[in-house]
N, C-alpha and C positions, 0 to 999 in steps of 0.2 A: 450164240451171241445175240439174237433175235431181242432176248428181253434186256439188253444195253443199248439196244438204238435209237430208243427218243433221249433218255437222256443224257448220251453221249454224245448226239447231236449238238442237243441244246447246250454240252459245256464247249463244244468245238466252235460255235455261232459266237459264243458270249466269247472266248479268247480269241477269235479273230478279230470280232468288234474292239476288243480293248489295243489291238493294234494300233499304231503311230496310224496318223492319218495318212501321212503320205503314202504309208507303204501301204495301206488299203486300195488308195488308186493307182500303186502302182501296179496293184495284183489286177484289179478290176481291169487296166489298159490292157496289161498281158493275159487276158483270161485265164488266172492263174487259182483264182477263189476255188473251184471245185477240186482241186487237185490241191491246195491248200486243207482243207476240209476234209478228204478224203483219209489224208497222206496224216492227219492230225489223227482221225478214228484211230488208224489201224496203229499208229504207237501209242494211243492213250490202253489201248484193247491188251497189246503186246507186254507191253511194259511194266514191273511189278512194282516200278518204282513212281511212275505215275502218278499224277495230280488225280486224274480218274479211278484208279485204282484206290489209291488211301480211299477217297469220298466215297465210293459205290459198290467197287469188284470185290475187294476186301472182304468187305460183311456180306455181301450176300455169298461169295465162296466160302465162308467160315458157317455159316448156317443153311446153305443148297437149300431156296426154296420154302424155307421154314415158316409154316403157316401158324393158327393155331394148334397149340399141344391136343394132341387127341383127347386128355382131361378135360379141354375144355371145348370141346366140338358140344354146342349148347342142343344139335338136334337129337341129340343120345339123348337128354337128359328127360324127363319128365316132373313136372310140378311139384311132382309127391316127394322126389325125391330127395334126400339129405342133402345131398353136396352141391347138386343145384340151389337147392334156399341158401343154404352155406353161399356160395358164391353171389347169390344176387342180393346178398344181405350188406355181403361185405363190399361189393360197387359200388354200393351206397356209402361207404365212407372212407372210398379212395380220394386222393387229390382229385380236384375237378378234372385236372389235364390229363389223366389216367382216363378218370369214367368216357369220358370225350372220345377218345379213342379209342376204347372199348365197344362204345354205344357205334362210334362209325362202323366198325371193323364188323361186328356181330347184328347188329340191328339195321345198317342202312348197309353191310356186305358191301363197302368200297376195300379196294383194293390198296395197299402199299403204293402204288402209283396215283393215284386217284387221292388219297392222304396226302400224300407229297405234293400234288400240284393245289388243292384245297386249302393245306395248311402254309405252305412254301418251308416245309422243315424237310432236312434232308433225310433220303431213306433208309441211310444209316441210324440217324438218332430216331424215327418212327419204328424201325424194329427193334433199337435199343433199349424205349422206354416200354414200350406195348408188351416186352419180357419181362421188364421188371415189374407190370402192372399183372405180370401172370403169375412171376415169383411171388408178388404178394399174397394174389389170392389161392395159391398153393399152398404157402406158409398160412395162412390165416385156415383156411379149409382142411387144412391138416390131408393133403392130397395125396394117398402112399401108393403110386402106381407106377 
């Protein structure tokens, strides 16, 4: 549950904030905030029905971890080789929003979290597109493995 904690945090932070005011200080008189927060994690964590869940748990349980496809683990590859040029041919005339995050992902090695706080897009739709920018260049590279 380790890799949900920042930004399960920061949804449990932001939906306290959008609380009524009053009942903000009223939690704050009763020292009630932490136990508010706490008590928010573990049903957002729990629960498959979930606000947290649909945005975060969801896609990353449907794809455990899913990194680059090992087709396109770029330190395999070599200069010379086919499917390498094949692919750096065709980044060149993906949608700018693809090559982008591409170029982060592979060339500046930020992580899915690091994308998500950089860009402010959620990490669902950064692993959503990042596949479809791999389907591309699958389909284009003719990738039979």
């Amino acid at each position: 549950m380790s890799g949900y904690s920042e930004e399960l945090l920061s949804h449990c932070v932001i939906w306290f904030l959008e609380r009524p005011r009053e009942q903000k200080i009223q939690m704050l008189q009763d020292n009630k905030i932490e136990n508010y927060i706490l008590r928010c994690c573990s049903m957002q964590l729990k629960s498959s029905t979930s606000p947290f869940y649909r945005e975060a748990r969801k896609f990353r349980m449907g794809i455990r971890n899913a990194e680059l496809p090992e087709m396109f683990d770029t330190s395999t590859y070599l200069e010379d080789n086919e499917l390498y040029e094949c692919m750096m041919r065709e980044i060149k005339e993906l949608h700018w929003y693809y090559q982008r995050l591409i170029e982060e992902k592979w060339n500046n090695k930020l992580t899915y979290q690091d994308l998500r706080k950089k860009y402010g897009i959620t990490l669902a739709s950064l692993k959503n597109d990042l596949n479809t920018a791999y389907n591309i260049l699958h389909n284009k590279c003719n990738c039979n493995e």
